[in-house]
BALOBA-1460 file (C-alpha; in Angstrom, 3 decimals):
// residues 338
<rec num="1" residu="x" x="0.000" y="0.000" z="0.000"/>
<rec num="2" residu="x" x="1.299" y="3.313" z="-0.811"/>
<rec num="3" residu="x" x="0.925" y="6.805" z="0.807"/>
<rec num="4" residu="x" x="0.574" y="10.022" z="-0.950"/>
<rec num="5" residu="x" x="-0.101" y="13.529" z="0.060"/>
<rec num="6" residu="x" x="0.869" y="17.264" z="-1.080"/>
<rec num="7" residu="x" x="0.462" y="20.482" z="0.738"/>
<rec num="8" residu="x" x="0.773" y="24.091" z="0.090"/>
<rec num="9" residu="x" x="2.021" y="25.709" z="3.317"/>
<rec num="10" residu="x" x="1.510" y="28.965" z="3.129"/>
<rec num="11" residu="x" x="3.485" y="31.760" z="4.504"/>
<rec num="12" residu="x" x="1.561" y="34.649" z="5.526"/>
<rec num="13" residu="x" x="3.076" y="35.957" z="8.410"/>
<rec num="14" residu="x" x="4.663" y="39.955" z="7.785"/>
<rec num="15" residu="x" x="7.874" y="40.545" z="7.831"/>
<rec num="16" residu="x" x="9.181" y="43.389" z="7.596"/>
<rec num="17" residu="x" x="11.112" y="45.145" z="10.469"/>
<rec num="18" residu="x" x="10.068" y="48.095" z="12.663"/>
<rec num="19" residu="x" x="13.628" y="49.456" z="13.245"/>
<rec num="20" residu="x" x="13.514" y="50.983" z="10.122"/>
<rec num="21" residu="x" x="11.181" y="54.446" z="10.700"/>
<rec num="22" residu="x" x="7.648" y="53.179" z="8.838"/>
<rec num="23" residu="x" x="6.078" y="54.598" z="5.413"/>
<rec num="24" residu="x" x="3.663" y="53.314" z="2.893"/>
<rec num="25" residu="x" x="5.597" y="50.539" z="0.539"/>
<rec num="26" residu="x" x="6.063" y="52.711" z="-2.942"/>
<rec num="27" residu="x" x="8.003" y="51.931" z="-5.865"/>
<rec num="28" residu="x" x="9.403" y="55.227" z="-6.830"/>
<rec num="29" residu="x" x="11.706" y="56.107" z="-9.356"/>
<rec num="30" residu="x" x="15.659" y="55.638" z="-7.908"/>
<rec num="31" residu="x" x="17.036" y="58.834" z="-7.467"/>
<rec num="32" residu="x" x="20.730" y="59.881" z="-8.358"/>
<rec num="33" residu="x" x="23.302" y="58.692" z="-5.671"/>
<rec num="34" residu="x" x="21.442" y="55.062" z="-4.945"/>
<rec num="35" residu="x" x="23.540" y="52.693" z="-4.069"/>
<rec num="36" residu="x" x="24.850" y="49.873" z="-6.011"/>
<rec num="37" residu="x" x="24.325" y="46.590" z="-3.783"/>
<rec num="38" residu="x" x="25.923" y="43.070" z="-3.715"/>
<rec num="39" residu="x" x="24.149" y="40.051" z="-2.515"/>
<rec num="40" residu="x" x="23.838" y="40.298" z="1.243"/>
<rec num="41" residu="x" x="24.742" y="36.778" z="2.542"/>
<rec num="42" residu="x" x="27.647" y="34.692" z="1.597"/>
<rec num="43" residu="x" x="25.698" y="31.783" z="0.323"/>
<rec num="44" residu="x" x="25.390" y="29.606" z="-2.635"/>
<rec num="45" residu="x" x="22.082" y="30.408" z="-4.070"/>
<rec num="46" residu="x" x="22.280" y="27.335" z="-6.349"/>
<rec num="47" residu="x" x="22.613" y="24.857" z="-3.409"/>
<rec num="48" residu="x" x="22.547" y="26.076" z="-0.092"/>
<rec num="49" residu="x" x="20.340" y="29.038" z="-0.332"/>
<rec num="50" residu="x" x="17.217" y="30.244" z="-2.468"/>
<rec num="51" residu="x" x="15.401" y="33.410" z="-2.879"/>
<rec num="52" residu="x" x="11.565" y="32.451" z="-1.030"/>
<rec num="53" residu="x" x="9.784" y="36.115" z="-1.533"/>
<rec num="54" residu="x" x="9.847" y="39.146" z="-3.434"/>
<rec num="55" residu="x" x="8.724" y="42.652" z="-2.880"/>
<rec num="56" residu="x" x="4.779" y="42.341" z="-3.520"/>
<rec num="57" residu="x" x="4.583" y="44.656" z="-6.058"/>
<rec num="58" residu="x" x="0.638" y="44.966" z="-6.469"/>
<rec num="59" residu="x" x="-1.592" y="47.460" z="-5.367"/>
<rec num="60" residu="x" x="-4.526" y="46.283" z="-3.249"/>
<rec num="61" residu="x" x="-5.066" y="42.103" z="-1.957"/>
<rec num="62" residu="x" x="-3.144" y="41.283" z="-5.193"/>
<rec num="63" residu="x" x="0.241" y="39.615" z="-5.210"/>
<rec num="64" residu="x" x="2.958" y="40.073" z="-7.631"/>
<rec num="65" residu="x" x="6.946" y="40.090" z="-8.088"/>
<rec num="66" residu="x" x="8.682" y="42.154" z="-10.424"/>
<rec num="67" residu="x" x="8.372" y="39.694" z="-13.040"/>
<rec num="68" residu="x" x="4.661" y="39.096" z="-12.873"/>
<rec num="69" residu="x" x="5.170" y="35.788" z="-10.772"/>
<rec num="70" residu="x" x="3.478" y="34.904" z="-7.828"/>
<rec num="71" residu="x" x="7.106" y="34.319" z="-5.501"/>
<rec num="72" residu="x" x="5.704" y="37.206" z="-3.066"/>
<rec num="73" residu="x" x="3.043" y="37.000" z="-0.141"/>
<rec num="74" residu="x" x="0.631" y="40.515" z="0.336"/>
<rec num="75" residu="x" x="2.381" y="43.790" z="1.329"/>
<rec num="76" residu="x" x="5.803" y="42.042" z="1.332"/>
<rec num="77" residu="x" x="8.155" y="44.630" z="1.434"/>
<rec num="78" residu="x" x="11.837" y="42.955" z="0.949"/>
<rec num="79" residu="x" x="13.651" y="39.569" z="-0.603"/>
<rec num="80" residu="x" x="14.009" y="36.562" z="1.690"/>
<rec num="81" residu="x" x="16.872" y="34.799" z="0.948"/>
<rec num="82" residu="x" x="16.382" y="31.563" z="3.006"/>
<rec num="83" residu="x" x="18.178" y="28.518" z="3.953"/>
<rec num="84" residu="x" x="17.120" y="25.414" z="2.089"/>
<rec num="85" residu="x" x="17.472" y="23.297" z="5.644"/>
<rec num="86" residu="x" x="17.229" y="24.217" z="9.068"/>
<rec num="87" residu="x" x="20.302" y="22.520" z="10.155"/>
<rec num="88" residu="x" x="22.474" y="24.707" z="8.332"/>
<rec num="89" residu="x" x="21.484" y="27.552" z="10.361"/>
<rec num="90" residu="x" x="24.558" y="26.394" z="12.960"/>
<rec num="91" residu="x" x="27.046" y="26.788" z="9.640"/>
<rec num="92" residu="x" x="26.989" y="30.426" z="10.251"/>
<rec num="93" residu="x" x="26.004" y="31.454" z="6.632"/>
<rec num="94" residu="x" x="27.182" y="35.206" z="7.371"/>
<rec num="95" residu="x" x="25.297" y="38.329" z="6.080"/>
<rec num="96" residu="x" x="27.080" y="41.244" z="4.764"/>
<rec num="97" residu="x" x="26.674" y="44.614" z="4.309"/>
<rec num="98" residu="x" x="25.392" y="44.899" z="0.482"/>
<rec num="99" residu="x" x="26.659" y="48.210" z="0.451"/>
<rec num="100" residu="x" x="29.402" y="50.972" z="1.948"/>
<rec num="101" residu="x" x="27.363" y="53.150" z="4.781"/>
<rec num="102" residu="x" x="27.471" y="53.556" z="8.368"/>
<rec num="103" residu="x" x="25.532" y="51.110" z="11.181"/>
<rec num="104" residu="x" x="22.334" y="53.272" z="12.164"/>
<rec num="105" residu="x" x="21.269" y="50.638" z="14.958"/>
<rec num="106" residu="x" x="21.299" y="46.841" z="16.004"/>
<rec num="107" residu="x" x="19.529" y="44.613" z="18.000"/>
<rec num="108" residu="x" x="20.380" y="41.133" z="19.401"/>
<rec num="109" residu="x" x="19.464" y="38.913" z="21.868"/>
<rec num="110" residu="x" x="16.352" y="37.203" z="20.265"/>
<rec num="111" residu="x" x="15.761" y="33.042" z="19.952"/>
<rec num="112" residu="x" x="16.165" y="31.431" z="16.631"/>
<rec num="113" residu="x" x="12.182" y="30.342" z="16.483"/>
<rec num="114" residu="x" x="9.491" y="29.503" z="14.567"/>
<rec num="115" residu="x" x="6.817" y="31.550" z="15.359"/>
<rec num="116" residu="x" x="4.159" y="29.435" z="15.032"/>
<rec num="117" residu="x" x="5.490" y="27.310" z="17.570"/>
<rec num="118" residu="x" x="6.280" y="30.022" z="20.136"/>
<rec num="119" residu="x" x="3.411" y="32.907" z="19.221"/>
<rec num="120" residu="x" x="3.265" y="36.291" z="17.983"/>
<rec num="121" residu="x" x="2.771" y="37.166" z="21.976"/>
<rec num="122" residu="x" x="6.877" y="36.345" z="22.691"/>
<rec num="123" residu="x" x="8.037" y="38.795" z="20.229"/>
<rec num="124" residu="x" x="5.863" y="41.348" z="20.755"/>
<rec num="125" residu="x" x="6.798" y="44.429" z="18.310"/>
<rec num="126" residu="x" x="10.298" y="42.819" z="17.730"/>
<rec num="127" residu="x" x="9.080" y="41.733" z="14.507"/>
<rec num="128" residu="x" x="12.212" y="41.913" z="12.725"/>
<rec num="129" residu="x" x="14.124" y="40.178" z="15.017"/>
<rec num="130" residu="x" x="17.779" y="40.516" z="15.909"/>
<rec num="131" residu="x" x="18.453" y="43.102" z="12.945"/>
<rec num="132" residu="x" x="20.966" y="45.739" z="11.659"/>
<rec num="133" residu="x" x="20.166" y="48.753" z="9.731"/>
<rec num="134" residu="x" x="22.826" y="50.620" z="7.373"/>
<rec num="135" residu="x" x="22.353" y="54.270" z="6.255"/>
<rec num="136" residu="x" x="24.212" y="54.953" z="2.591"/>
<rec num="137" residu="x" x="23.382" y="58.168" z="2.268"/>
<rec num="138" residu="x" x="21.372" y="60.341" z="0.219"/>
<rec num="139" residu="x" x="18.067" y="58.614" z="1.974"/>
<rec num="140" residu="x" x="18.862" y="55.162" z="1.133"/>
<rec num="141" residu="x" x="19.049" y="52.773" z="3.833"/>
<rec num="142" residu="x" x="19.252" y="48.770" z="4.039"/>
<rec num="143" residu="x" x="17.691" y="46.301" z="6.878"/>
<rec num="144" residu="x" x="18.745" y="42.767" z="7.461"/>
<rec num="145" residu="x" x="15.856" y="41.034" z="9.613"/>
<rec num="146" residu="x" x="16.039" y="37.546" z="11.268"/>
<rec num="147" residu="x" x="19.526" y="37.241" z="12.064"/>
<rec num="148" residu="x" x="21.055" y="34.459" z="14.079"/>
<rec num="149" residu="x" x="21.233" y="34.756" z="17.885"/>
<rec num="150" residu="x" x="24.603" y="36.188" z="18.976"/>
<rec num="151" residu="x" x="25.559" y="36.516" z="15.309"/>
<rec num="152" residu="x" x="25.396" y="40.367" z="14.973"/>
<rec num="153" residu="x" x="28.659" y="41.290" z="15.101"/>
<rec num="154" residu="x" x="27.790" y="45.227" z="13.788"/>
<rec num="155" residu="x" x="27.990" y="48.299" z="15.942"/>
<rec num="156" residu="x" x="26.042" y="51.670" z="15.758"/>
<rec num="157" residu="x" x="27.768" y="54.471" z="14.273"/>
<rec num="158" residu="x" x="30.491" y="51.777" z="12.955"/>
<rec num="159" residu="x" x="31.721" y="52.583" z="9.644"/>
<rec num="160" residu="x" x="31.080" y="49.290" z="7.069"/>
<rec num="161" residu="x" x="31.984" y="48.234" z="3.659"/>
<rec num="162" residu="x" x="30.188" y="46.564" z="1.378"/>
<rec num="163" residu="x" x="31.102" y="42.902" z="1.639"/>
<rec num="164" residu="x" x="31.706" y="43.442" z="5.650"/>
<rec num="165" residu="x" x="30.223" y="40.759" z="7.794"/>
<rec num="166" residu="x" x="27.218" y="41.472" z="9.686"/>
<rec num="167" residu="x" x="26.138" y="38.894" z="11.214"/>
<rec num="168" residu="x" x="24.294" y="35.348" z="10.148"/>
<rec num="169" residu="x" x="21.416" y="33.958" z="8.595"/>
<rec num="170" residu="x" x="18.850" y="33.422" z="11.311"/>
<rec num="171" residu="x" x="15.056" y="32.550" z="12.812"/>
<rec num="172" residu="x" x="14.854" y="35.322" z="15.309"/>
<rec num="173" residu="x" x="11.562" y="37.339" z="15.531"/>
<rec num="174" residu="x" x="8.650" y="36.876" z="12.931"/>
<rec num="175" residu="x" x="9.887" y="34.083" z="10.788"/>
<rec num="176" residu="x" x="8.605" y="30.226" z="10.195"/>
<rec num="177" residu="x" x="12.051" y="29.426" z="8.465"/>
<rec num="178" residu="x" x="15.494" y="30.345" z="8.462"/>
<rec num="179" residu="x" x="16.192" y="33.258" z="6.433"/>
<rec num="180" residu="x" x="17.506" y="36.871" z="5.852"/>
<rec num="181" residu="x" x="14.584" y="39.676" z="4.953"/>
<rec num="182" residu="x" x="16.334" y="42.209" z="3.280"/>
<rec num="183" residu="x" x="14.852" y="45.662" z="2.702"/>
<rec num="184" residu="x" x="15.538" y="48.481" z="0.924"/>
<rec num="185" residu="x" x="13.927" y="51.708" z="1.650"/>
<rec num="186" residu="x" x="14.433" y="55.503" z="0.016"/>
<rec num="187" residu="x" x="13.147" y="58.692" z="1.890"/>
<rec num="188" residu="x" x="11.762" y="55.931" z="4.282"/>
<rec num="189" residu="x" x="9.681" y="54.263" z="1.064"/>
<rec num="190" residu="x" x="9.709" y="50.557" z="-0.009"/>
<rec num="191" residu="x" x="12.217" y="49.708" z="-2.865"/>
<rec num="192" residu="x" x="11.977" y="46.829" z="-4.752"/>
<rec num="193" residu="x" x="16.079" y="46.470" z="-5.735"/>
<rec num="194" residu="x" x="14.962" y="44.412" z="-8.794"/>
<rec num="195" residu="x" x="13.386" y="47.023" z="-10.077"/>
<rec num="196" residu="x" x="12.872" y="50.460" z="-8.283"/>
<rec num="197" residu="x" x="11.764" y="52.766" z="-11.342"/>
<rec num="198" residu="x" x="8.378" y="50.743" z="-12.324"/>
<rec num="199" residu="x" x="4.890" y="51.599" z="-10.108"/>
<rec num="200" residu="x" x="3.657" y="48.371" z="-10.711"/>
<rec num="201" residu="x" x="3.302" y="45.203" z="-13.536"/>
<rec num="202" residu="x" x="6.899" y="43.311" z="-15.182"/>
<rec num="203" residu="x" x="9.980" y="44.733" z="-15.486"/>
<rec num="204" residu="x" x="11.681" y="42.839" z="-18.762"/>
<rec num="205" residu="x" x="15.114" y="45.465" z="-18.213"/>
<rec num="206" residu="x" x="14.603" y="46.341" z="-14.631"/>
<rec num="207" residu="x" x="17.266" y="48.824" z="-14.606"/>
<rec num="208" residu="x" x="18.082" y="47.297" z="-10.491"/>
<rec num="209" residu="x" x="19.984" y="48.619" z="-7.253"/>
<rec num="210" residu="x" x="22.142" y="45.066" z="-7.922"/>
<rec num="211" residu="x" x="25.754" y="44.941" z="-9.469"/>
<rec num="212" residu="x" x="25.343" y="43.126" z="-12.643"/>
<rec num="213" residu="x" x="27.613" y="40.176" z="-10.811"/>
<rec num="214" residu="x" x="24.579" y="40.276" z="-8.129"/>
<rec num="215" residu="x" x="21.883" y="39.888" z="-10.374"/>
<rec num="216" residu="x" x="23.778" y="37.185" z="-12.206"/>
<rec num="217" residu="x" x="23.489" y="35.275" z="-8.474"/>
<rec num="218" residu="x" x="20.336" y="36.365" z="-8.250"/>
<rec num="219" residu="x" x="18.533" y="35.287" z="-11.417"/>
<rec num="220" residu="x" x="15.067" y="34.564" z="-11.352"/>
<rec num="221" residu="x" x="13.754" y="31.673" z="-11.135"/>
<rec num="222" residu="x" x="9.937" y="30.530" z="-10.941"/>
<rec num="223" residu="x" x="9.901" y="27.168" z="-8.612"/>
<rec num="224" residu="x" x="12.921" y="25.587" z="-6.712"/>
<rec num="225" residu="x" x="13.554" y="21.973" z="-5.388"/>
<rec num="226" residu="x" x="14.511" y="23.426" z="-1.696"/>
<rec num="227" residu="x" x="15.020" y="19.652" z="0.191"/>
<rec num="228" residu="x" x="14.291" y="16.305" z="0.289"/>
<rec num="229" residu="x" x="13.967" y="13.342" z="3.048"/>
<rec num="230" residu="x" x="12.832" y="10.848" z="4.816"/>
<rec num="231" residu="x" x="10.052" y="9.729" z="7.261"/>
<rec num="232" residu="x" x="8.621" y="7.161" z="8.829"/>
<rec num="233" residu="x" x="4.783" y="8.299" z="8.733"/>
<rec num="234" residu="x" x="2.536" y="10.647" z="7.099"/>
<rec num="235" residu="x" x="2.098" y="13.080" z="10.049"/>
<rec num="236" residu="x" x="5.934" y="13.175" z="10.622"/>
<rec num="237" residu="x" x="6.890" y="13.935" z="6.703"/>
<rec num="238" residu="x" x="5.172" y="17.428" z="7.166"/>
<rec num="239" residu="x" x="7.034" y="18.167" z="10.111"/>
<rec num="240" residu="x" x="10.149" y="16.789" z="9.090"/>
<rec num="241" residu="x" x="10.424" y="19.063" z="5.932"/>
<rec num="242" residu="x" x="12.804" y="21.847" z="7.561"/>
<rec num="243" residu="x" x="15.311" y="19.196" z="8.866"/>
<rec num="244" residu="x" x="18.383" y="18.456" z="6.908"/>
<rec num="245" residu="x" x="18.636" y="15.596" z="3.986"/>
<rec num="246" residu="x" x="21.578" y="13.687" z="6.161"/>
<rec num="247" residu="x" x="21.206" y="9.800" z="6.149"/>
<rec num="248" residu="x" x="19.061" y="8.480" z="9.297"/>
<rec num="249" residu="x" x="19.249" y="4.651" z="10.810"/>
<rec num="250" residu="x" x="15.703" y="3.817" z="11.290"/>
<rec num="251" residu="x" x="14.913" y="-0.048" z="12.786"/>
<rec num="252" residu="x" x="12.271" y="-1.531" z="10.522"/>
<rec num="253" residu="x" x="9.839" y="1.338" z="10.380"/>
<rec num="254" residu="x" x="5.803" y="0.120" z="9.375"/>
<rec num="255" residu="x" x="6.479" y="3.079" z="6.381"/>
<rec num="256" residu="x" x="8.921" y="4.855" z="4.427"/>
<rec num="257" residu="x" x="8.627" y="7.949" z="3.329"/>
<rec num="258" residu="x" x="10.040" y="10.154" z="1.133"/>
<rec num="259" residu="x" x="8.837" y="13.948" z="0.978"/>
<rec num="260" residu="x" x="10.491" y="17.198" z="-0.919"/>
<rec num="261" residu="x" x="9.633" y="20.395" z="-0.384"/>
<rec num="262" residu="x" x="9.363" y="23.261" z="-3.412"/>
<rec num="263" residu="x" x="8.982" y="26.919" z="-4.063"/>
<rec num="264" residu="x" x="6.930" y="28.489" z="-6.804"/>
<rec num="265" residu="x" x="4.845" y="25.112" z="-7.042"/>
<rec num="266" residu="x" x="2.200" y="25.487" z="-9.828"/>
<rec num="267" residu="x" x="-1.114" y="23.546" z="-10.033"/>
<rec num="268" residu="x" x="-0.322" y="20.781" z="-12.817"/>
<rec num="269" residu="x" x="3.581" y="20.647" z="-12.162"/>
<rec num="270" residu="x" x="4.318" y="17.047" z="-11.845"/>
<rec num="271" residu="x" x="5.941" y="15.713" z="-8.855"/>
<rec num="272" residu="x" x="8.074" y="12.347" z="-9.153"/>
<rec num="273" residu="x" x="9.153" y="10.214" z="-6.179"/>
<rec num="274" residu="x" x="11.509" y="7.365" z="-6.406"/>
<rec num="275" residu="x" x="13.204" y="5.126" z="-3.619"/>
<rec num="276" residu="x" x="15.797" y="2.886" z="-4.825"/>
<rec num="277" residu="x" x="16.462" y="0.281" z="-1.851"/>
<rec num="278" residu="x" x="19.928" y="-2.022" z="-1.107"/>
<rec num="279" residu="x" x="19.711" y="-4.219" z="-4.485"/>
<rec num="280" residu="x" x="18.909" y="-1.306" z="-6.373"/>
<rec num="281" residu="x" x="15.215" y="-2.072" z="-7.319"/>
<rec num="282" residu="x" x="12.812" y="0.876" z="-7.465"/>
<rec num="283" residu="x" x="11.183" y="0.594" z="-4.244"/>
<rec num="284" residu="x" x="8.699" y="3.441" z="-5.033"/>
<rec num="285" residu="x" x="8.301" y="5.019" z="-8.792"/>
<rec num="286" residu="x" x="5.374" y="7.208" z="-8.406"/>
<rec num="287" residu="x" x="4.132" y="10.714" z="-10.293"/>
<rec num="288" residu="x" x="1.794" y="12.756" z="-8.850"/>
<rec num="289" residu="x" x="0.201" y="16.494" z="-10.175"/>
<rec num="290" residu="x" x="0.290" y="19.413" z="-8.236"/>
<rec num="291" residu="x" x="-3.101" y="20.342" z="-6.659"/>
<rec num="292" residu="x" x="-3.155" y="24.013" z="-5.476"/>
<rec num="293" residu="x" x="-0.162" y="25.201" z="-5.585"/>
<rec num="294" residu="x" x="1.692" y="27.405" z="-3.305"/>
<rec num="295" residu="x" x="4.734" y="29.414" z="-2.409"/>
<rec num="296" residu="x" x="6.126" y="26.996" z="0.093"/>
<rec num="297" residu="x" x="5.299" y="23.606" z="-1.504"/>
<rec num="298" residu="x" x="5.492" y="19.835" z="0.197"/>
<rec num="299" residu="x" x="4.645" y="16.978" z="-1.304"/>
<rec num="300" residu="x" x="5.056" y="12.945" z="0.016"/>
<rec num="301" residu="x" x="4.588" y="9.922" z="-1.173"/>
<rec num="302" residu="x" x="5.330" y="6.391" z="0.385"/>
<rec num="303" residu="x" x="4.985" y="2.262" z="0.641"/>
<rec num="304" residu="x" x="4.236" y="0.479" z="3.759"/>
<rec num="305" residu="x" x="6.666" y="-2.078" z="5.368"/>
<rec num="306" residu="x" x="6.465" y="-5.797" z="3.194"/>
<rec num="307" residu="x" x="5.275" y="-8.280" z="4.526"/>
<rec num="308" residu="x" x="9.105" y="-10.099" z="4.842"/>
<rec num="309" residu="x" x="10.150" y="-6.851" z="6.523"/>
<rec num="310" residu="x" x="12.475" y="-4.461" z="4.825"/>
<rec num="311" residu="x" x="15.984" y="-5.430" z="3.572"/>
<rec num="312" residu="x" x="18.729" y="-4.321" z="5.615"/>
<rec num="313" residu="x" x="20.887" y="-1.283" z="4.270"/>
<rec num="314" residu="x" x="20.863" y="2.134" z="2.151"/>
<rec num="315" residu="x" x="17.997" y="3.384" z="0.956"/>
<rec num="316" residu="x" x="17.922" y="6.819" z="-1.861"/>
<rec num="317" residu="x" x="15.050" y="9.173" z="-2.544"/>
<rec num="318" residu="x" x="14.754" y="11.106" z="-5.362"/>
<rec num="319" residu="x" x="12.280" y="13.811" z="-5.421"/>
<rec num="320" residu="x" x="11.852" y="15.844" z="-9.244"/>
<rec num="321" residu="x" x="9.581" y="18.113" z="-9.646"/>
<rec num="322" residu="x" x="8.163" y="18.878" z="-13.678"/>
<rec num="323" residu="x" x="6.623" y="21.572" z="-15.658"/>
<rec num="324" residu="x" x="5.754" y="21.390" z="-19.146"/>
<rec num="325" residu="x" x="7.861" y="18.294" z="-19.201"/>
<rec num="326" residu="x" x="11.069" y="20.124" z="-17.896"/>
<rec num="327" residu="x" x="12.512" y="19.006" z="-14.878"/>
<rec num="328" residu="x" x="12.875" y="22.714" z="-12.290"/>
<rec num="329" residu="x" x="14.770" y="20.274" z="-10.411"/>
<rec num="330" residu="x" x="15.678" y="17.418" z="-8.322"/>
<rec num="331" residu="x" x="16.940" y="16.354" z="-4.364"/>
<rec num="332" residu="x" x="18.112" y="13.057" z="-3.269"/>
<rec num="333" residu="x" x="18.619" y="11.922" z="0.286"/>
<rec num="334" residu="x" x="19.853" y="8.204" z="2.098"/>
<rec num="335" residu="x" x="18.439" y="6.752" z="5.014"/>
<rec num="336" residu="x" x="19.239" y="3.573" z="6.492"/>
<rec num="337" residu="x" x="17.613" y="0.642" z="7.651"/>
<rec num="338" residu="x" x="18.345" y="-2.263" z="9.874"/>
């Protein structure tokens, strides 16, 4: 018998800092002097990190990023860069200024936490966390939300280069995953840095705050394979999707599981899942379509234990996920079984 479930998880929670002082987001034109910014975390975006959320970029209870995608959540007003696994939260992925300025203020002191675990009451109006904020002059200033317990490493009126360490990717304040918010405001006014000149709809030649080597780590892309793993129930597989894809000795479990997680998950995407056991027979070779879609994706799928019990040794998962017959990508994780 086999198991199979998907899930949009959606991410709704705001978060954008209060350290910076507050005005309505707005997409204004960039005004001579702006800064030209480099990617603010030292972090493979191809394998360790991803981009989750854009600047919302539509007016009213709409949703859009600067390309007319849907990688954004309502009233967003930065670019979450985010780890693909909890775990590596302890390999100190350090955030850097993405520009030359001076520290304006810092806070630390704040839990790595999910929120939903530990309520909105425990932060109170600390929404952004354990946080630095960088004046560049002119009326252009930078906030890094979210940071890592102890990490912050900037001090107030210290004098920073772009490319200076910060402090490290974090959970701290109003986040459900491990990630940097990074803002941008002008004259205290949202930014978008992928494309400050255009009100609202695509940008095709965005004309953005990013070095051209930035937006070359940047690129856009519409759906990501963050993760995959294993589990040894239903139940478990959703709450297991933020832990690392490390091999696992499990005794005989009743099921095995294999779940990956996605961003940018369209309805009708196709979702393969594959578990190759000791001998190197397909253990599980099942597709499944996407049903409602979602910015933070998880999918699972899964046999029960045979009736002989399951042979002794490594086990891989493969976890693809398909549009229009083109693979957006792939993660493959061991467990192993005694």
């Amino acid at each position: 018998m086999t198991w199979l479930c998907s899930r949009n998880i959606r991410l709704s929670l705001a978060v954008s800092g209060l350290m910076i002082a507050a005005g309505q987001p707005a997409h204004a034109a960039a005004q001579a002097g702006r800064p030209v910014l480099s990617v603010p975390v030292e972090c493979d975006l191809a394998t360790l990190c991803s981009i989750q959320k854009y600047v919302d970029r539509a007016p009213g209870p709409q949703r859009q990023d600067y390309r007319c995608g849907s990688l954004v959540t309502d009233g967003h007003d930065g670019t979450d860069i985010r780890l693909r696994n909890l775990p590596d939260m302890a390999r100190n992925v350090p955030v850097v200024a993405a520009a030359d300025g001076v520290v304006l203020r810092v806070r630390d002191g704040m839990a790595d936490a999910n929120v939903r675990a530990t309520g909105a009451a425990a932060i109170g109006d600390r929404l952004a966390g354990n946080a630095v904020v960088i004046d560049h002059g002119q009326g252009w200033v930078t906030q890094y939300s979210h940071l890592k317990q102890g990490s912050v490493v900037a001090k107030p009126g210290q004098a920073v280069k772009g490319g200076q360490r910060i402090g490290a990717i974090g959970m701290s304040g109003n986040a459900e995953f491990a990630h940097l918010h990074f803002e941008v405001r002008h004259d205290g006014r949202s930014i978008d840095p992928f494309a400050p000149g255009a009100a609202t709809g695509c940008a095709s030649e965005p004309a953005p705050l990013w070095s051209a080597a930035a937006m070359r780590q940047l690129a856009y892309r519409e759906a990501e394979v963050l993760a995959a793993g294993f589990a040894t129930d239903p139940e478990s597989a959703l709450g297991m999707r933020h832990r690392a894809d490390r091999a696992t000795l499990y005794a005989n479990p009743a099921s095995l599981i294999l779940w990956g997680t996605a961003t940018g998950a369209r309805d009708g995407d196709e979702q393969q899942f594959v578990i190759t056991g000791p001998s190197g027979g397909a253990v599980l070779d099942r597709n499944v379509r996407v049903a409602k879609g979602g910015l933070d994706w998880v999918g699972f799928a899964g046999v029960r234990r045979p009736a002989a019990g399951w042979q002794p040794g490594r086990y891989e998962g493969r976890y693809t996920l398909k549009r229009g017959g083109k693979n957006i990508g792939s993660r493959t994780t061991i467990i192993l079984l005694k």
